[in-house]
C-alpha positions as CSV (number, residue, x, y, z in Angstrom):
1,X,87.3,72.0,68.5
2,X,90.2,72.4,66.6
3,X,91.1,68.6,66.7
4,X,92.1,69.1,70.8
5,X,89.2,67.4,72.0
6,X,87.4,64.3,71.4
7,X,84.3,65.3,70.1
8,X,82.2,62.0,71.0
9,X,82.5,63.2,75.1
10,X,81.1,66.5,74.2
11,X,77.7,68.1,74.0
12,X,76.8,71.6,72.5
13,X,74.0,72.7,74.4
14,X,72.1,75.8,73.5
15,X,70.1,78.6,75.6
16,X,68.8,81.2,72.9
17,X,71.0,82.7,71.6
18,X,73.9,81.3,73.5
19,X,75.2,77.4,72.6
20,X,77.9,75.7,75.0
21,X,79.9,73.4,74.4
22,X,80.5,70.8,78.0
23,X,81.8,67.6,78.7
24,X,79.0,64.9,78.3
25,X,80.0,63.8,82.0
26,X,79.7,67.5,83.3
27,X,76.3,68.9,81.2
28,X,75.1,69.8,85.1
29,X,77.5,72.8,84.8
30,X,75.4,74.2,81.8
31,X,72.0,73.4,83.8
32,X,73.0,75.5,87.0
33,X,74.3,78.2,84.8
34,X,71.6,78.3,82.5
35,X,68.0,76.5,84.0
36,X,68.8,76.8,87.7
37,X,70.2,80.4,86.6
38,X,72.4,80.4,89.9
39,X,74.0,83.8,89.2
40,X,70.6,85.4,88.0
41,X,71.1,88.0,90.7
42,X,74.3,89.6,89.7
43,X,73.1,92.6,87.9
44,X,76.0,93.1,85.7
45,X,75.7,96.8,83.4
46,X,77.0,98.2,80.8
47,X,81.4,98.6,80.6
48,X,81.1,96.7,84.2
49,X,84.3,95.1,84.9
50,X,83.3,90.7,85.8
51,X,85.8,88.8,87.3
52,X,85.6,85.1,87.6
53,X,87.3,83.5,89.5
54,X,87.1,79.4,88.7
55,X,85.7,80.0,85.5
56,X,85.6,76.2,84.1
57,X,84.7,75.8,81.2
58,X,83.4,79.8,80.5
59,X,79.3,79.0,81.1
60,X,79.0,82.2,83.6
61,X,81.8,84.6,81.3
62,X,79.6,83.6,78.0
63,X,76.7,84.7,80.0
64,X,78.5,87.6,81.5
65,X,80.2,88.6,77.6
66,X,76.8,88.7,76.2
67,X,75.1,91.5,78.7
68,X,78.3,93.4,78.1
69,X,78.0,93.0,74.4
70,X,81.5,94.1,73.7
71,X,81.8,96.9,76.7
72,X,83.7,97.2,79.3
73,X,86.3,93.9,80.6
74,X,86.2,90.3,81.6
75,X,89.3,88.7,83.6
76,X,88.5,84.7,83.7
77,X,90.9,83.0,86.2
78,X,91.3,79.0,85.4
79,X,94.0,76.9,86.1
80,X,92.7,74.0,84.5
81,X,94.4,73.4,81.2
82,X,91.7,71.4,79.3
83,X,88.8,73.4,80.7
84,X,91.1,76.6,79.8
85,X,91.0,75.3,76.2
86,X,87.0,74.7,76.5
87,X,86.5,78.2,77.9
88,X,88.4,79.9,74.5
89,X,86.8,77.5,71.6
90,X,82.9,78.9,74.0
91,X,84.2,82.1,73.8
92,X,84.9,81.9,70.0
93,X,81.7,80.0,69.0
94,X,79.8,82.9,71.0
95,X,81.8,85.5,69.5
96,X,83.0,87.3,73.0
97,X,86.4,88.7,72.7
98,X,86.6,91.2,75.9
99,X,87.8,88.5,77.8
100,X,91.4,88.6,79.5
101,X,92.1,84.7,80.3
102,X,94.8,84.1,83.5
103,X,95.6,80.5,83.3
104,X,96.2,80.0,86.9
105,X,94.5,79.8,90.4
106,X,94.0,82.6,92.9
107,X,96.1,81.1,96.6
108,X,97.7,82.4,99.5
109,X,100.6,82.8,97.8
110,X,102.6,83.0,94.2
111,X,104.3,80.0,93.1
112,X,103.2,76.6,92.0
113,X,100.8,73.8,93.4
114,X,98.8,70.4,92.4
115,X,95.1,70.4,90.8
116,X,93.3,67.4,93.2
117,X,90.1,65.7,92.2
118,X,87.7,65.9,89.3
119,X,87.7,69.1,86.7
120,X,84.5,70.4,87.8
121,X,85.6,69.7,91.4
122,X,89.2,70.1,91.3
123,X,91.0,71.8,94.6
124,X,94.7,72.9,95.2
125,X,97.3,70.4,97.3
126,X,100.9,70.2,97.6
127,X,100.7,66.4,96.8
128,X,102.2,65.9,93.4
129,X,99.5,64.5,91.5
130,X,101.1,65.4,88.2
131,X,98.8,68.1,87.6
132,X,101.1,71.0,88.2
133,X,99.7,74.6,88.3
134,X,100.2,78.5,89.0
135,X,99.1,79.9,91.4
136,X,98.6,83.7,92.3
137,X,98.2,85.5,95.6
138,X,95.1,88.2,95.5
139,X,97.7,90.8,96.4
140,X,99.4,90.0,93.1
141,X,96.3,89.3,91.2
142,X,95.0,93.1,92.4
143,X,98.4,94.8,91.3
144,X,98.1,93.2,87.6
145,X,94.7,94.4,87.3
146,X,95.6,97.7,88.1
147,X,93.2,98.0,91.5
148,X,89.9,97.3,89.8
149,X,87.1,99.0,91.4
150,X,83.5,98.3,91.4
151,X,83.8,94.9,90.3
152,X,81.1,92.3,89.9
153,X,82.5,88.9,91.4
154,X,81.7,85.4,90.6
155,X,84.0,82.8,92.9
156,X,83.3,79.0,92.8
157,X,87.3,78.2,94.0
158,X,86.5,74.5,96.0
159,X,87.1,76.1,99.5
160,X,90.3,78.6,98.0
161,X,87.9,81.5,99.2
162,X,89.3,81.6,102.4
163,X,92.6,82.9,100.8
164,X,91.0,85.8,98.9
165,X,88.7,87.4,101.8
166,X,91.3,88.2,103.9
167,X,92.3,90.7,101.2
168,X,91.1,94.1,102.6
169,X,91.1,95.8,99.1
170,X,89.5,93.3,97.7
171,X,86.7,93.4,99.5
172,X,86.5,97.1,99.2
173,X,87.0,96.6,95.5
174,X,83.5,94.8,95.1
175,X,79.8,96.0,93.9
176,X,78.3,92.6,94.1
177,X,79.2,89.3,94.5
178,X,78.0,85.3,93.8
179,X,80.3,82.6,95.8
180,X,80.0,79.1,96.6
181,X,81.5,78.7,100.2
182,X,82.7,75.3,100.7
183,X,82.8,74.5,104.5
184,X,81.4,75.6,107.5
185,X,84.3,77.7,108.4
186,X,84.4,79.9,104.9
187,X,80.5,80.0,105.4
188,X,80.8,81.6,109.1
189,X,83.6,83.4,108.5
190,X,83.0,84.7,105.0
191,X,79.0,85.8,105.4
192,X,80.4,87.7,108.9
193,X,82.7,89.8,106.9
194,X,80.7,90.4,104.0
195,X,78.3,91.8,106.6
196,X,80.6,93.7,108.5
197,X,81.5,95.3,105.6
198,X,77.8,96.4,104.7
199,X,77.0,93.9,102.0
200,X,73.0,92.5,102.4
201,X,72.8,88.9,101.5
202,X,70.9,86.3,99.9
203,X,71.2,82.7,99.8
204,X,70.4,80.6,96.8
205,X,68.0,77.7,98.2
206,X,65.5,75.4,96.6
207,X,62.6,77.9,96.2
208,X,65.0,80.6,94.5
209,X,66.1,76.9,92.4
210,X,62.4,76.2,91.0
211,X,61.6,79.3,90.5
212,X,64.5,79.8,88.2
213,X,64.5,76.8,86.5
214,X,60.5,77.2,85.9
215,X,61.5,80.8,84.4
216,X,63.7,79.1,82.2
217,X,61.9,76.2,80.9
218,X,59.2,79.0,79.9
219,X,61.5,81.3,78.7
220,X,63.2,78.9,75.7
221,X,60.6,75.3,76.2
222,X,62.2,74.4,72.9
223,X,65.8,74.4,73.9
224,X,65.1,72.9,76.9
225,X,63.2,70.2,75.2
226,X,66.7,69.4,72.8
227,X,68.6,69.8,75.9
228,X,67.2,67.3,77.9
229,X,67.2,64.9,75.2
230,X,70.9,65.3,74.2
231,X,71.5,64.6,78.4
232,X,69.0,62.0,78.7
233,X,66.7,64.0,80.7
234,X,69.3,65.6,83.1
235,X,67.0,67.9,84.4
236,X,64.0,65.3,85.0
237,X,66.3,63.1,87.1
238,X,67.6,66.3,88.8
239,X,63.7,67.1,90.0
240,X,63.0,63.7,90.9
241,X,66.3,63.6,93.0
242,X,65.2,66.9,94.9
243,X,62.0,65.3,95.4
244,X,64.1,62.6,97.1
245,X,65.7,65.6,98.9
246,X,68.9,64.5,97.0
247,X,69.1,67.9,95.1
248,X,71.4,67.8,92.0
249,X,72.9,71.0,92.8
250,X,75.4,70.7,95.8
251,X,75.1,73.9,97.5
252,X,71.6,73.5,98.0
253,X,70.2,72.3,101.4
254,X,74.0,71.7,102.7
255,X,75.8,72.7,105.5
256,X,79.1,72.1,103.7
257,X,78.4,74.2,100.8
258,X,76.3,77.5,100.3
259,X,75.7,79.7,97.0
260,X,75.4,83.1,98.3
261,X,75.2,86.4,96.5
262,X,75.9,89.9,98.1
263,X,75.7,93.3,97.2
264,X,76.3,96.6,99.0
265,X,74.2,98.4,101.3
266,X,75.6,101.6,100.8
């Protein structure tokens, strides 16, 4: 990893013919990307244009880059240095290169703020925590990207939605959609627009979750296999926690959090 990055808190994971490199603490991203296949809906084409907004360490853009195969455009919006520096060394060991990177975080309006809480986790605040950051409004984001239409979306932004759907064009601007809401108020508020502006909607939930992950398992047994060993059997815990009804992923059987994806009606 070009000597940035202590290699002994890293793990390269592999689905077919994709490989990921993810913090040891954090493997669980790879798992809902890749086993729990949470954005397996979003049925990006051909010269689509993918926007992601929160886009970590890169697991959903590799995924993303590799339908595309070289066509059409991928804008991955991260604020998060180190996890910026992750994204480009996956990008690279994949070989995706139609990927504009905007190191910053989509808000209510342009300027600066403070990265709170853990990197997978991380939200904005105005406390100084010493992890200073750009932000962008979605009027300004829009206007760089030169009014993108028929976008696919991808948004896991820790509760920053809220900002971004009160952007008319925006809305207008999308095909289809996969967003974590985070709070009860972005889940009302967010699902009655998406609605109101003729977009049918699905939530992920934990039959959609073993279906997937059984799908997966099936479709690569071997990498699965390698990956569970290399996490010490992330996934096995993960089923015996949901058995528990303490499922691993968060936006699962919560009324805090909810994985949705839309698409238009029309």
């Amino acid at each position: 990893m070009n000597g940035k990055v202590n290699k002994n808190g890293y793990l390269t994971l592999k689905y077919g013919k994709i490989k990921l490199v993810v913090k040891k603490s954090e493997s669980f991203v790879f798992y809902a990307t890749y086993v729990a296949d949470v954005y397996k809906d979003l049925k990006i084409k051909k010269n689509d244009t993918v926007i992601d907004f929160g886009a970590n360490i890169g697991d959903f853009i590799v995924k993303a880059g590799k339908i595309l195969n070289g066509t059409g455009k991928i804008i991955a919006i991260e604020p998060n240095h180190k996890n910026v520096e992750l994204l480009k060394e996956n990008l690279k060991l994949n070989n995706i290169y139609n990927v504009e990177i905007l190191k910053c975080a989509v808000a209510d309006k342009d300027g600066y703020s403070y990265l709170s809480g853990n990197d997978v986790d991380a939200s904005l605040t105005d406390i100084d925590t010493g992890n200073k950051i750009k932000t962008m409004s979605i009027n300004t984001l829009l206007n760089q990207l030169g009014h993108p239409k028929n976008v696919v979306v991808k948004m896991d932004i820790e509760g920053g939605e809220r900002h971004i759907f009160k952007n008319k064009e925006f809305i207008e601007s999308i095909r289809e959609i996969a967003v974590e809401l985070h709070g009860k108020e972005n889940i009302d508020e967010i699902t009655k627009i998406l609605r109101s502006n003729n977009f049918k909607i699905k939530k992920y939930d934990s039959k959609q979750e073993f279906k997937n992950t059984l799908r997966s398992i099936l479709l690569y047994p071997y990498d699965f296999i390698q990956n569970e060993k290399k996490t010490k059997y992330i996934a096995l815990k993960g089923a015996l926690g949901a058995l528990r009804k303490k499922n691993p992923l968060p936006s699962v059987n919560n009324e805090e959090l909810m994985m949705i994806y839309a698409s238009r009606t029309e």
